[in-house]
C-alpha positions in Angstrom: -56.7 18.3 -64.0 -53.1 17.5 -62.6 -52.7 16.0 -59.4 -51.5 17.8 -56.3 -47.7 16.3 -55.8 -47.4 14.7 -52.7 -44.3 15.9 -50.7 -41.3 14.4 -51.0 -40.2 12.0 -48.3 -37.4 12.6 -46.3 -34.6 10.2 -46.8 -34.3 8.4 -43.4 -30.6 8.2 -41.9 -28.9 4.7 -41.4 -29.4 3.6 -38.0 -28.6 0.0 -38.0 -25.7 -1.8 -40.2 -23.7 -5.2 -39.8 -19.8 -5.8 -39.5 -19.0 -9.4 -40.1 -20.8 -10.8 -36.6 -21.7 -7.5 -35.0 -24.5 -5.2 -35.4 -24.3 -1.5 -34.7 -27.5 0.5 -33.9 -28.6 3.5 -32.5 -30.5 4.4 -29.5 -31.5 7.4 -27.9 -28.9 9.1 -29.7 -26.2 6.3 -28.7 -24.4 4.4 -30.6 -24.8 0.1 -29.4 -23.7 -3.0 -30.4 -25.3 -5.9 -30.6 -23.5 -9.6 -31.3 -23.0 -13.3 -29.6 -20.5 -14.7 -28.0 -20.3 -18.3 -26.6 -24.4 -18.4 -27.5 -25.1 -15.6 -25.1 -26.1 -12.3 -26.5 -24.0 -9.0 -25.5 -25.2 -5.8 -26.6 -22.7 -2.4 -25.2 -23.2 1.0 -25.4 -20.3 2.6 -27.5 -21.2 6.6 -27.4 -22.5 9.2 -29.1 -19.7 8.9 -32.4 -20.7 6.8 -35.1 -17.0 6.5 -36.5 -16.1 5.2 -32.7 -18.4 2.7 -33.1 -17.5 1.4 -36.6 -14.3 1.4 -35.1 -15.1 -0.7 -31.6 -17.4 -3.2 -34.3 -14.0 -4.2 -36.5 -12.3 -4.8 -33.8 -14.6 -7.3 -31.8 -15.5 -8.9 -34.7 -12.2 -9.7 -35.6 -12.1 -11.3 -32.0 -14.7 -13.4 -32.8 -13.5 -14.5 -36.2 -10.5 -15.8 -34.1 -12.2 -17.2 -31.5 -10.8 -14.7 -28.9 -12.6 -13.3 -25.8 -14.0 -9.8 -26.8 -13.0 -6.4 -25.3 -16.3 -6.8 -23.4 -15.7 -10.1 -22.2 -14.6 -11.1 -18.3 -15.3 -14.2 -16.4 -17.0 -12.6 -12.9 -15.9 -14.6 -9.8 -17.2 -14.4 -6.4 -15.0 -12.7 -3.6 -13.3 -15.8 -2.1 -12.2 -17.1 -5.7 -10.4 -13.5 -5.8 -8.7 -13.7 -2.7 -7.5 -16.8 -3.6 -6.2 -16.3 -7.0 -4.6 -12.8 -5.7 -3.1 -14.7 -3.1 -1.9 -17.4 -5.1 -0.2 -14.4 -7.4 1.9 -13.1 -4.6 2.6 -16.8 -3.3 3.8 -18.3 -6.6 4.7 -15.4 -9.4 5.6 -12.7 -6.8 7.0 -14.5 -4.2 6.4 -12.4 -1.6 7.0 -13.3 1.9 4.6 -15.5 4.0 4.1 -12.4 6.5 3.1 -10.0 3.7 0.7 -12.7 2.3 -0.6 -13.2 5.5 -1.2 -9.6 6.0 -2.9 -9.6 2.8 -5.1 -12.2 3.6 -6.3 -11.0 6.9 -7.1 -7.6 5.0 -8.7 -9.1 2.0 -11.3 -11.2 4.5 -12.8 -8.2 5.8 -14.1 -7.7 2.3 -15.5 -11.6 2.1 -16.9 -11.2 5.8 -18.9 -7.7 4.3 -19.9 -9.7 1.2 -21.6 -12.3 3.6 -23.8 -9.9 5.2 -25.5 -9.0 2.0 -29.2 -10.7 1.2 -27.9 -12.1 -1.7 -25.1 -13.8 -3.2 -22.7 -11.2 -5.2 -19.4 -11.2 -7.7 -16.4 -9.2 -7.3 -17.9 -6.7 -9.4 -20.8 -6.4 -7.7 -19.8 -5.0 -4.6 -20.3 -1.2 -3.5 -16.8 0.1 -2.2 -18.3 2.7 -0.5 -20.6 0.7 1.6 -17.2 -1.6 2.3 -16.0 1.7 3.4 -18.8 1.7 5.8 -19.0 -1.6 6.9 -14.9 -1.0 8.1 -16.0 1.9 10.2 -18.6 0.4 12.1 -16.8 -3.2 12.7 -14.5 -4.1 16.0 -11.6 -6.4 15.7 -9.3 -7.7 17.9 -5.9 -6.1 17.3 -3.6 -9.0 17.8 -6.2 -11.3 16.4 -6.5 -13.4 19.6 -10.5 -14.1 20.4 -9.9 -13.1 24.0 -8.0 -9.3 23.1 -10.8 -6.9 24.0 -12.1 -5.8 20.3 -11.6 -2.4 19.2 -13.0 -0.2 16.2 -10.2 -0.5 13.3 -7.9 2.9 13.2 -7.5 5.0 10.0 -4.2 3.6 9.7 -5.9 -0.1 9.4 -8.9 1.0 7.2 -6.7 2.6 4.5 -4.3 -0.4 4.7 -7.1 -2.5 3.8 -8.5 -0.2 1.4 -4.9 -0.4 -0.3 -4.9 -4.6 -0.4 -8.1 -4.6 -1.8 -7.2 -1.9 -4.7 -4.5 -4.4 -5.8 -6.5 -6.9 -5.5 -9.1 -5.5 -8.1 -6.1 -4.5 -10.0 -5.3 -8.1 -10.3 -8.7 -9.0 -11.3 -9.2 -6.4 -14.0 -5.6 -7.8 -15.4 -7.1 -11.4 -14.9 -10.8 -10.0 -16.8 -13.1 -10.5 -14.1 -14.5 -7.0 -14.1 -15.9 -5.6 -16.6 -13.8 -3.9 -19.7 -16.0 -0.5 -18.6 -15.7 -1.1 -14.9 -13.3 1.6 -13.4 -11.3 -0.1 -10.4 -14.1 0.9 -7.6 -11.1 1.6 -4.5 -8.9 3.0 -6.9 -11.6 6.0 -6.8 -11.7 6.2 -2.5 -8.6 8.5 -3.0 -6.9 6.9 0.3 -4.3 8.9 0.0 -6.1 12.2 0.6 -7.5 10.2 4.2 -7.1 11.5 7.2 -5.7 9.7 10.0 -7.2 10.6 13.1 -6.6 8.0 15.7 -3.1 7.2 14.8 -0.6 5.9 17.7 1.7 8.9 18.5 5.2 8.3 17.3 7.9 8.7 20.3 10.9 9.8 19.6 13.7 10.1 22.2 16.1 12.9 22.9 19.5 12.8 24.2 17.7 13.1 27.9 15.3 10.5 27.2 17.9 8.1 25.8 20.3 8.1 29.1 17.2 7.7 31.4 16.3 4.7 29.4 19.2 3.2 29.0 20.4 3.2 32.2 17.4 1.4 33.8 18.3 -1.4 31.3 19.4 -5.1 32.9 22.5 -6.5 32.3 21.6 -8.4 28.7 18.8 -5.7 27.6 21.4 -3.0 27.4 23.3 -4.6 24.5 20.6 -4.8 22.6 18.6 -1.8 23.1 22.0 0.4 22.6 23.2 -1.8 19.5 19.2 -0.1 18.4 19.3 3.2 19.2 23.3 3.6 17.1 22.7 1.4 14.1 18.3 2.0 13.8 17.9 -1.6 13.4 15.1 -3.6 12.7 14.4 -6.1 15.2 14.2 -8.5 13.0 17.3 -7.6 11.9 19.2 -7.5 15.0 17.7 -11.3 16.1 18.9 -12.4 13.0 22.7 -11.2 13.2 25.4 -13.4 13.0 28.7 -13.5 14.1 30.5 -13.5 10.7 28.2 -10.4 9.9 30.6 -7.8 12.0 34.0 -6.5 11.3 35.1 -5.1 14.4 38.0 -4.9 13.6 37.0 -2.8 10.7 33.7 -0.8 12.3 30.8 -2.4 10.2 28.0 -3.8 10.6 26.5 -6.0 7.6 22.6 -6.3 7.4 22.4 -9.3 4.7 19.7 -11.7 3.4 19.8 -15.2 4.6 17.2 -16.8 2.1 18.4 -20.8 2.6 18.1 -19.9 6.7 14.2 -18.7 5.9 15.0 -14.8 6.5 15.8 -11.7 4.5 15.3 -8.5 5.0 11.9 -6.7 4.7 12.9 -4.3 1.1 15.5 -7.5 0.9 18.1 -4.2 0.3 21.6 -5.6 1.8 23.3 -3.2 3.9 26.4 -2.2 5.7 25.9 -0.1 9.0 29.8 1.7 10.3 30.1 1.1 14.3 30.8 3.6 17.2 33.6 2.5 18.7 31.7 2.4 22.2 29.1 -0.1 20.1 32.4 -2.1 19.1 33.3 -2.7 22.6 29.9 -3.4 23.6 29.7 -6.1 20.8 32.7 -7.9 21.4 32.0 -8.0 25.3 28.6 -9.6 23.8 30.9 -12.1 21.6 33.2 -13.0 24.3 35.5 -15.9 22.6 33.1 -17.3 20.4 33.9 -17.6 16.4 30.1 -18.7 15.2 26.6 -18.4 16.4 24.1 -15.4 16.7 25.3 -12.5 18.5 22.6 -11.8 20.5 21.3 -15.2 22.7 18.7 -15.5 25.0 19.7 -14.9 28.7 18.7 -18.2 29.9 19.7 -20.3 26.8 21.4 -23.9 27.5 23.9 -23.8 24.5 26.1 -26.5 25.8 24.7 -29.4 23.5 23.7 -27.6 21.2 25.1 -28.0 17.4 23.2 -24.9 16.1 24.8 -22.6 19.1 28.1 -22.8 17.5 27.3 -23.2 13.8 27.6 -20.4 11.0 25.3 -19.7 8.4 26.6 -22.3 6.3 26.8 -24.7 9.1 23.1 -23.5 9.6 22.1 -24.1 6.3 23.3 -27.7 6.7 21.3 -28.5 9.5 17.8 -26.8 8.4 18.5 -29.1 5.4 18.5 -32.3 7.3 15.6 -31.2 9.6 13.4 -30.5 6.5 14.4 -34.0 4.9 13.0 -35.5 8.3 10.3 -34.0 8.0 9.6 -34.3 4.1 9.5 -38.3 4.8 6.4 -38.1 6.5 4.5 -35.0 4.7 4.8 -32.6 1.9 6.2 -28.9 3.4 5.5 -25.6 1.9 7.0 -22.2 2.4 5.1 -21.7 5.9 6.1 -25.2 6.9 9.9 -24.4 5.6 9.5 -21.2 7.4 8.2 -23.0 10.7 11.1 -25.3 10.7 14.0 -22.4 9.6 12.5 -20.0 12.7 12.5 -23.4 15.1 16.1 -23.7 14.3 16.9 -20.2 14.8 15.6 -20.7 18.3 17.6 -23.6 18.8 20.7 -21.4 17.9 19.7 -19.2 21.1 17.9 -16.5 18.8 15.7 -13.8 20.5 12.2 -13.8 18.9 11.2 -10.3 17.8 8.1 -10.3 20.2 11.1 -10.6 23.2 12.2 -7.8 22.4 9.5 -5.7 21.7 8.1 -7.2 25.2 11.8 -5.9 26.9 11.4 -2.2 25.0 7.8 -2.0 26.9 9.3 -3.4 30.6 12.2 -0.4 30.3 10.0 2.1 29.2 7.9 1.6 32.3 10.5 1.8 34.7 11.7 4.9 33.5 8.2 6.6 33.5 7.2 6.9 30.0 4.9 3.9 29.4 3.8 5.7 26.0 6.7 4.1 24.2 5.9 0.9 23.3 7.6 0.0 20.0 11.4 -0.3 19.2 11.0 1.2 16.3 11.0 4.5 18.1 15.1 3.7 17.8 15.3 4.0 13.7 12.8 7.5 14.0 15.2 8.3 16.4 18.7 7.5 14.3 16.5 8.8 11.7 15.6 11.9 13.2 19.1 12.9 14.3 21.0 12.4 11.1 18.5 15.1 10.3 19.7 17.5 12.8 23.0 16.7 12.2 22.7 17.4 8.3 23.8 13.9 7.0 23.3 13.8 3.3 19.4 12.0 2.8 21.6 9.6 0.6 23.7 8.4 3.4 20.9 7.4 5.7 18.9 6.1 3.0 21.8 4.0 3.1 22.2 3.4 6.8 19.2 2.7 7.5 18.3 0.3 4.5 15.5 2.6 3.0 14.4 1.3 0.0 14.3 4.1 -3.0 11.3 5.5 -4.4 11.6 5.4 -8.3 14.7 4.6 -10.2 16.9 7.3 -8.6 14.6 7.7 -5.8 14.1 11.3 -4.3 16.7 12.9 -6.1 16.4 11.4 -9.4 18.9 10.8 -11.6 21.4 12.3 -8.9 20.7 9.6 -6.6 21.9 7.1 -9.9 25.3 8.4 -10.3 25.7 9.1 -6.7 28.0 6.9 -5.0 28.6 7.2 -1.4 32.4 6.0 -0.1 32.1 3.7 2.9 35.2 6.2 4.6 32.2 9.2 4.0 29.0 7.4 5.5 31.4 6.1 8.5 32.4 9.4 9.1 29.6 11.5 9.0 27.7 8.6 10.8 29.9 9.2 13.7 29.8 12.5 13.9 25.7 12.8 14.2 25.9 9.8 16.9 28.5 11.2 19.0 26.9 14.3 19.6 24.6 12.2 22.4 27.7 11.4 25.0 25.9 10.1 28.3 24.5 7.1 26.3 28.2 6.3 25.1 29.7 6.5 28.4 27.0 4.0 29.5 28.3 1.5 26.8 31.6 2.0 28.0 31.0 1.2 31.8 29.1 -1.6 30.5 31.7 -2.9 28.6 34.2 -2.5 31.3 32.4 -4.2 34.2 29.1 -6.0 32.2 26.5 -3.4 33.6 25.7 -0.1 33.7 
């Protein structure tokens, strides 16, 4: 009698095979490796495609054939290390200035201040960028920084701003392989550009109205300044920082230039020529008087008389920072904010206004005229900004005036904007024409040129 045939078995499918080092597995349907690196075993889930996880499996054990840190591998760091090695980036590699990296650091310490009020110690990786998010809303800062400022809740403008230091800073660390290969940047997914800003500061800008009424309650040295302001949209920075040798008034220019060996350049570090009202000419070389050398603008009460910096240009400038940083090498090692300390000591000593001072001026004329709500001199560059507009002045020729920095390689208009160059004869022109259409202001500058006040 035959025997009943048993049924035939059904030939199992290959779920686990080698690659050199590096075993490949499946699980659930997913495709894993499995392998050791450094004596510590690492197991990843590839996906659902076998071939993609053949392919994944050559590669990383080719990495460890040649001793090479795997696609998987990254050496997690704590939040403080991060800041640190970010900072160093932008202090060392990028050299950005010491304000930006000061910025940066008071924005990335919000995020080592959140870390610290978790239970337990956590990496970079670790941390939750939506409960960061979180933590931003509910905390109150001081907005100058100054322990006695009455604290305030950060504004939208300040949350995204942080929100944007930290994304680069996790940039940096995925570049630098401290977050994991299949970590997605965790702020780069916040979308802060789609945030909306709420409780932002209202930006003034002045008309032709608002302009005479505040300039004519000027004193005798804030009117110089505030008008040379509202016709070139300057930078305050920019306007402390002007020397003699940078006008032609003979010519009508103004020239906006870098002084990197005097510790100063300008914030895109774009270089700049700015044509002159006539009106702002006279006005400028009433400023002057007979001096050849020296900053333009000098404090009202500054004792010059003694004073080698007072008369010195910028190379007679340089020379003396020099010699006050050899002094002061002898008895300790100086780096940039130490440089920096001593360059913006010898500006002073030159008579310089600080920015602050004139910020502080802006604020004391705005009140007298009634309209405390401007409190920032950069309402004078919106303002130039806003009436080249009305006056149609090609977007290239204020780009130009007012030292925009391009977006891109031909900025706005592209490859237009590359083989677009504007004459100096055209920008002068055109710059005069929208200025001049305000005339009170410039008859001001002209009594004050005549008689020193208006």
């Amino acid at each position: 009698m035959s025997q009943p045939k048993r049924p035939a078995r059904r030939a199992r499918r290959c779920t686990r095979f080698r690659i050199g080092g590096v075993s490949v597995y499946q699980h659930h349907a997913a495709w894993w490796l499995y392998y050791r690196e450094l004596g510590r075993p690492v197991r990843r889930r590839i996906g659902l495609d076998r071939a993609t996880a053949e392919r994944v499996a050559a590669e990383v054990n080719a990495q460890l054939a040649t001793a090479s840190p795997t696609m998987f591998a990254f050496s997690p760091v704590c939040i403080a290390e991060l800041q640190q090695s970010f900072l160093a980036q932008h202090e060392h590699v990028l050299r950005s200035s010491v304000a930006t990296i000061a910025r940066y650091r008071t924005a990335s310490q919000h995020l080592i201040d959140f870390a610290a009020t978790l239970k337990t110690t956590v990496k970079a990786h670790e941390i939750s960028a939506m409960a960061f998010v979180a933590f931003l809303r509910s905390r109150a800062v001081s907005p100058n920084g100054h322990s006695n400022t009455a604290k305030r809740q950060l504004r939208d403008k300040g949350v995204q701003f942080i929100i944007e230091v930290c994304r680069s800073m996790y940039g940096f660390a995925q570049r630098q392989r401290h977050l994991p290969p299949y970590l997605t940047n965790p702020f780069a997914e916040l979308r802060v550009d789609r945030m909306r800003i709420e409780d932002a500061k209202p930006i003034f800008v002045f008309d032709a109205d608002l302009e005479y009424e505040f300039l004519k309650v000027t004193k005798a040295w804030e009117f110089p300044i505030q008008f040379t302001l509202a016709k070139t949209g300057m930078r305050p920075g920019e306007l402390c920082h002007l020397l003699i040798e940078d006008l032609d008034l003979a010519g009508g220019w103004l020239f906006v230039r870098n002084k990197p060996e005097l510790g100063w350049s300008v914030k895109t570090r774009n270089e700049r020529a700015i044509p002159l009202l006539p009106e702002l000419r006279s006005v400028l070389s009433r400023v002057i008087g007979d001096r050849t050398a020296g900053v333009v603008f000098r404090r009202p009460r500054f004792v010059h008389a003694a004073t080698p910096a007072a008369i010195a240009g910028r190379q007679q400038l340089g020379e003396l920072l020099q010699d006050r940083l050899a002094i002061q090498a002898v008895d300790h090692d100086l780096d940039r904010r130490g440089r920096l300390h001593a360059a913006q000591n010898l500006w002073r000593a030159a008579g310089a206004f600080d920015p602050d001072q004139i910020r502080n001026s802006f604020i004391r004329i705005a009140r007298r005229c009634g309209r405390p709500q401007a409190t920032c001199p950069k309402s004078w560059r919106h303002t130039v900004a806003t009436l080249l507009q009305d006056a149609n002045v090609d977007p290239l020729l204020r780009q130009i005036t007012l030292g925009h920095k391009p977006a891109g390689a031909g900025g706005a208009l592209g490859m237009t904007g590359v083989y677009t160059h504007s004459r100096p004869e055209t920008q002068a022109r055109e710059i005069t024409r929208a200025l001049q259409s305000w005339p009170r202001s410039l008859e001001l500058a002209r009594t004050w040129a005549e008689h020193g006040g208006v």
